[in-house]
Phi, psi and omega in degrees: 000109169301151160232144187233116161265135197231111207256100191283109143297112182238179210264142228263182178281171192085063165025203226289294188301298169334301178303321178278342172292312189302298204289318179289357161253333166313262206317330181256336160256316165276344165294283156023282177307305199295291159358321185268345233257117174302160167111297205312128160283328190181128140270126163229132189255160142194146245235133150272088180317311214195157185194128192246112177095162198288113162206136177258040164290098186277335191224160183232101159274133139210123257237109197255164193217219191222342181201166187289322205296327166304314229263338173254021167260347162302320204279341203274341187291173175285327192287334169264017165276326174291327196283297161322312170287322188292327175300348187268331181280297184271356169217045167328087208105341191255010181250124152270090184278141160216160173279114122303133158207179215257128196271142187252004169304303190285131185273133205243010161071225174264047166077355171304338196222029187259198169096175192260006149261034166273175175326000000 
């Protein structure tokens, strides 16, 4: 059973410039960091295209470990302490993290809509 921490971005201030300062240093400073973070299993970036109902969310990570217990010898690393000061720097205010993990209460029936990418 993965556990996936899952990192909302929404889009910071100073419009359009603002936005590109923020991504080019997510790609040159903080992906770096994340990278480094023991444990991580998969890394996924992704751009937020479309949004159905009102959201202002530009970027998505998300960053899977093998258990919550990998997942909180990451959060405990220097590289995501580090990773975590540059984001407070280039994105103030703008992440929401949440925890995943995969529920076995729920019946996904005969597997057409399960898996561990469903909805």
């Amino acid at each position: 059973m993965s556990t996936t921490l899952l990192a909302l971005y929404r889009q910071p201030e100073g419009g359009a410039e603002g936005l590109a300062t923020f991504l080019r240093r997510y790609e040159t400073e903080h992906l770096p960091l994340i990278r480094e973070v023991p444990g991580l299993r998969a890394l996924r970036v992704g751009r937020v295209v479309q949004a159905f109902g009102q959201s202002d969310l530009v970027l998505v990570a998300r960053l899977v470990f093998d258990d919550h217990a990998a997942l909180d010898a990451a959060l405990a690393s220097e590289p995501m302490r580090a990773a975590g000061r540059t984001l407070r720097e280039i994105a103030p205010g703008t992440v929401t993290t949440v925890v995943i993990e995969p529920d076995h209460v729920l019946s996904w029936g005969d597997g057409a809509a399960g898996g561990d990418d469903a909805a």
